[in-house]
C-alpha positions, 0 to 999 in steps of 0.5 A: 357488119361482124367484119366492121367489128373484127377489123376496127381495132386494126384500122385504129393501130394502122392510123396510130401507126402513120401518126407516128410515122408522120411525126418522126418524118424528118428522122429514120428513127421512130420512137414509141413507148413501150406499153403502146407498142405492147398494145400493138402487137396485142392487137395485131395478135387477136385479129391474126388469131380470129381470121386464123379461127375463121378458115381453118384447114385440117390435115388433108388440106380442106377448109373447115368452115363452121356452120352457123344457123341461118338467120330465118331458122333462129327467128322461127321461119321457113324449115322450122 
């Protein structure tokens, strides 16, 4: 569900971006306006720089994953 999230506002620029492929099909040329395409690359930063946060490596070449307490622990389950 959390990956659901994190990728929606991808999938949205991508079907923005084939609309507007599809509309200047007949020409090599596809025009957008400036704010829109701002609004792209915004996008396209934040969900680069969230996959970057989730796997990154440290100088040794190691993943570094944080740890994230289970579901059963926050609701006081089993190991509590």
């Amino acid at each position: 569900m959390d990956v659901n999230r994190r990728i929606a506002p991808v999938k949205v620029t991508v079907s923005l971006l084939y609309r507007l492929l599809d509309q200047a099909k007949d020409g090599r040329e596809v025009v957008i306006d400036r704010a829109l395409f701002e609004s792209v690359v915004t996008t396209l930063d934040l969900a680069v720089e969230d996959l970057g946060s989730r796997g990154r490596v440290d100088e040794s070449g190691r993943k570094i994953v944080e740890a994230q307490p289970s579901r059963l622990a926050a609701a006081g389950g089993p190991g509590r």
